[in-house]
C-alpha positions as CSV (number, residue, x, y, z in Angstrom):
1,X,0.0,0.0,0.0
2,X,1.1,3.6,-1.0
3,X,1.0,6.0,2.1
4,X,1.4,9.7,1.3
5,X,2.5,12.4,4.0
6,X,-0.1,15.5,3.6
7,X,0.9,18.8,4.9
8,X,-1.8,20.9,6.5
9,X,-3.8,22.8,3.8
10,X,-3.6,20.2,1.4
11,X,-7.1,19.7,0.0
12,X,-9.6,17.5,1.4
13,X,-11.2,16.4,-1.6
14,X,-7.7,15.3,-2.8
15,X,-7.3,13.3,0.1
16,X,-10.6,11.5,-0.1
17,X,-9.8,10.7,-3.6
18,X,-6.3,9.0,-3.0
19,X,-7.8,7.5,0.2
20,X,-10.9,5.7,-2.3
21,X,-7.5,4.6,-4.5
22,X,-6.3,2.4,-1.9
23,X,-3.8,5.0,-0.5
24,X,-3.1,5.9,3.0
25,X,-2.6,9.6,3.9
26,X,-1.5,10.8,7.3
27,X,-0.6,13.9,8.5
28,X,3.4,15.6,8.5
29,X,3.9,19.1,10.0
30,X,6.8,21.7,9.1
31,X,8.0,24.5,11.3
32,X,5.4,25.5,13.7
33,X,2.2,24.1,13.0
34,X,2.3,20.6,14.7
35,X,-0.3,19.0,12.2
36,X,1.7,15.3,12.4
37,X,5.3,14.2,12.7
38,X,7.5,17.0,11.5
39,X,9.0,16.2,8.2
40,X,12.2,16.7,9.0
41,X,12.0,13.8,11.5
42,X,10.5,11.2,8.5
43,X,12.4,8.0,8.3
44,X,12.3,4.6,6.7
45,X,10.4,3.1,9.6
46,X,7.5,5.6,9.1
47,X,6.9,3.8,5.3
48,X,6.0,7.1,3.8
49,X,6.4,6.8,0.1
50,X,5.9,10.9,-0.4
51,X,5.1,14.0,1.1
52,X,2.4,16.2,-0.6
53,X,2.3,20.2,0.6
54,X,2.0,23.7,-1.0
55,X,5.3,25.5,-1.6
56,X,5.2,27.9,1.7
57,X,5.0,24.6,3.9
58,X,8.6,23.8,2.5
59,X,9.8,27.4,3.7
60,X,10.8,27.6,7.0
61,X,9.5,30.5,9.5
62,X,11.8,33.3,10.6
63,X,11.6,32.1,14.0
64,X,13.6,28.6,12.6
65,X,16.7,28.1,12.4
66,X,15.9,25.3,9.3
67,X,16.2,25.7,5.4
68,X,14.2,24.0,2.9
69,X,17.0,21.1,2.3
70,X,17.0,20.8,6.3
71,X,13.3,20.3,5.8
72,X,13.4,17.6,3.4
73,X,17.2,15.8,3.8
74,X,15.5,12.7,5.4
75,X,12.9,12.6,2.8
76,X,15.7,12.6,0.5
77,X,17.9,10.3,1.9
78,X,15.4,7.9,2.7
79,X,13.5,7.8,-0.6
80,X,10.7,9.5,0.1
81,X,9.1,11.5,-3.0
82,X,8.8,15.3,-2.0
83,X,5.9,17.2,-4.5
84,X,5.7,20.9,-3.7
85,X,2.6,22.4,-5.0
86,X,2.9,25.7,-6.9
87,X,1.0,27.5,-9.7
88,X,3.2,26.8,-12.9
89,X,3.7,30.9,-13.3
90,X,5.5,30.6,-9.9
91,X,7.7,27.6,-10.9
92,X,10.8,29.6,-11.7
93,X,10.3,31.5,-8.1
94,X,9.8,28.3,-6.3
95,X,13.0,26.7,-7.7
96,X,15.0,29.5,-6.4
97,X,13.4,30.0,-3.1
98,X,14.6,26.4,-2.6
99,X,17.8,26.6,-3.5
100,X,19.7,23.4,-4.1
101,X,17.2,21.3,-2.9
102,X,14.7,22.4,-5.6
103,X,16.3,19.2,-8.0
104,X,15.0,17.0,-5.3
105,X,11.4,18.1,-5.5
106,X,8.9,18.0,-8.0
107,X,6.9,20.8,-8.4
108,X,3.5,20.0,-9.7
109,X,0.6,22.5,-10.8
110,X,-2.6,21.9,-8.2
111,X,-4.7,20.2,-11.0
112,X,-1.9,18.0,-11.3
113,X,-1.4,16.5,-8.6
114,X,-3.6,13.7,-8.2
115,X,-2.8,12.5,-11.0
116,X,1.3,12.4,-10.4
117,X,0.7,10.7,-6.7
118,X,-1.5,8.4,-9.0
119,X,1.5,7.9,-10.9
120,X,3.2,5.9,-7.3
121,X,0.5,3.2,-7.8
């Protein structure tokens, strides 16, 4: 079974869709908002297969001390797909807000989503 990390915000009717495919969602947080095990924690053991959010959950607050590779290095090291949600105009500002952990990403357009978590099955 796929089971995708959802950071808060992501839409509900998205979720209820993946969950009738047979995929289990569960909740991961970023900086401050304690919605489900923060992402930077994510392991192996938690048998995440991707995390799903909109672009500002991948941008740390000025109150951390975190970047946006911090956020995601145990995703990346641990094989866990990261999709970052962004309007395709925004793409280019996205890449570079993330720096050098944009190539580790893949930014999808909100109607495009389901279908690329789809794409895991």
């Amino acid at each position: 079974m796929v089971t995708i990390g959802y950071m808060e915000g992501t839409d509900s009717a998205l979720l209820s869709k993946l969950a009738a495919a047979g995929i289990e969602t569960t909740p991961i947080s970023s900086t401050g908002d304690n919605h489900g095990k923060h992402i930077a924690d994510l392991s192996a053991s938690d048998g995440i297969d991707a995390v799903v959010g909109y672009f500002h959950k991948f941008v740390p607050g000025k109150e951390s001390n975190l970047t946006p590779a911090a956020l995601i290095k145990n995703c990346v090291e641990n094989g866990i797909r990261v999709f970052v949600i962004a309007r395709r105009a925004d793409h280019p500002i996205v890449s570079k807000a993330l720096g050098d952990t944009a190539a580790d990403v893949t930014l999808v357009r909100p109607r495009e989503i389901e279908k690329a978590i789809l794409g895991l099955l």
